[in-house]
C-alpha positions in Angstrom: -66.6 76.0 -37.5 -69.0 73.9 -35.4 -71.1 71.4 -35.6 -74.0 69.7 -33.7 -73.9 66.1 -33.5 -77.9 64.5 -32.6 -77.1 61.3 -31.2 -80.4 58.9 -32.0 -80.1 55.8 -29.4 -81.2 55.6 -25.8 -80.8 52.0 -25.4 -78.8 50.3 -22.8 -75.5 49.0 -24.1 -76.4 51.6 -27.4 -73.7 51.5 -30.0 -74.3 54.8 -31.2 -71.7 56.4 -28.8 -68.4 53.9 -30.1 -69.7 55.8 -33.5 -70.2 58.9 -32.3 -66.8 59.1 -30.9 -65.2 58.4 -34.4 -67.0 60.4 -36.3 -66.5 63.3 -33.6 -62.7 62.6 -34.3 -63.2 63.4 -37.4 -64.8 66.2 -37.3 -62.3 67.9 -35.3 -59.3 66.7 -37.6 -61.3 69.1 -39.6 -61.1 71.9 -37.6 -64.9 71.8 -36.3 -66.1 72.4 -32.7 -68.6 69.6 -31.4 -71.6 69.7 -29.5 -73.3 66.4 -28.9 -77.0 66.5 -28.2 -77.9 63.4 -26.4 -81.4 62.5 -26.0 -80.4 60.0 -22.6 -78.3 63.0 -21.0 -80.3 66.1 -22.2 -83.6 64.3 -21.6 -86.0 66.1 -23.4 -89.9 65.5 -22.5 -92.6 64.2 -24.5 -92.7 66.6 -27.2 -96.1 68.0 -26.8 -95.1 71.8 -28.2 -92.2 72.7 -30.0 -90.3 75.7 -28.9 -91.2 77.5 -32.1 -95.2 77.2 -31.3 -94.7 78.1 -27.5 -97.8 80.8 -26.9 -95.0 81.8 -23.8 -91.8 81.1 -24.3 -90.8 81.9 -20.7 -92.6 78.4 -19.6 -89.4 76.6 -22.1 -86.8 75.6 -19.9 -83.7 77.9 -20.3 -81.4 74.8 -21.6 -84.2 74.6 -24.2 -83.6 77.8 -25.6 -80.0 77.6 -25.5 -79.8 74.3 -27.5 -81.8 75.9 -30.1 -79.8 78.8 -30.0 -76.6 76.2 -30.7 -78.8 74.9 -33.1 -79.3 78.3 -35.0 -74.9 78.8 -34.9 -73.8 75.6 -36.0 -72.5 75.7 -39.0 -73.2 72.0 -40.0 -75.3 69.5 -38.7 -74.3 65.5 -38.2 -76.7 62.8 -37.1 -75.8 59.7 -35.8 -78.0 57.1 -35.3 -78.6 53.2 -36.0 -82.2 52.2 -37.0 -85.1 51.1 -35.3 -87.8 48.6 -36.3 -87.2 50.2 -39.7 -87.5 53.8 -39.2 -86.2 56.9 -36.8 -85.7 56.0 -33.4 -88.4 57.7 -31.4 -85.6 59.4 -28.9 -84.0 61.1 -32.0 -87.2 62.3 -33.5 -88.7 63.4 -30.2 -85.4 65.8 -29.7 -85.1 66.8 -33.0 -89.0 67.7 -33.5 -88.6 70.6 -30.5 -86.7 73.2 -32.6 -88.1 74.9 -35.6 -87.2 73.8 -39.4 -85.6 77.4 -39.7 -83.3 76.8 -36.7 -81.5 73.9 -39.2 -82.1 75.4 -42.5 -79.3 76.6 -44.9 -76.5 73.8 -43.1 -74.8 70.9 -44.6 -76.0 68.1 -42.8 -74.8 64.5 -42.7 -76.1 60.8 -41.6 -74.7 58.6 -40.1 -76.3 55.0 -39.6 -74.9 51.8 -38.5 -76.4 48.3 -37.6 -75.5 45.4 -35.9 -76.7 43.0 -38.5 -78.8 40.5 -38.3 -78.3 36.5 -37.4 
């Protein structure tokens, strides 16, 4: 089985990859193949059209289409992010928003969300 794991932070010294790392561990204790999408390595632009509304898909990069195509064959989806200023972190909504509602529909997916607290 796999699974695609959205990682949410892009902040220096983020604490969304000690998490990530556990809940990766996991995932392949049970038996699931892991793709991380990271918004700080995969870099995805300012969303201004979403793959799915492209008028010519040939102007999407190729990486595009083949993390929506990941997307589309995962059999589970995992996000792991902590909050930020009481919502979605920008980065993980940005990524997210460039692949079509049908490319996640019909999979489990899970949340996970962590915080450092407050003082």
């Amino acid at each position: 089985m796999r699974a695609i794991m959205f990682l949410g932070s892009v902040r220096d010294g983020r604490m969304c990859t000690r998490v990530a790392k556990l809940v990766e561990s996991q995932l392949k204790a049970a038996n699931f193949e892991v793709e991380v999408f990271d918004p700080l390595v995969m870099e995805f632009p300012l969303l201004k059209t979403p793959v799915h509304f492209s008028r010519d898909p040939s102007q999407i990069p190729q990486w595009m289409h083949d993390a929506d195509q990941k997307i589309k064959n995962a059999d589970a989806i995992v996000v792991v992010s902590g909050e930020y200023n009481y919502t979605i972190p920008p980065a993980l909504t940005n990524m997210m928003d460039h692949f079509a509602p049908a490319s996640y529909a019909g999979k489990p997916a899970g949340i996970v969300s962590y915080s450092m607290g407050t003082t």
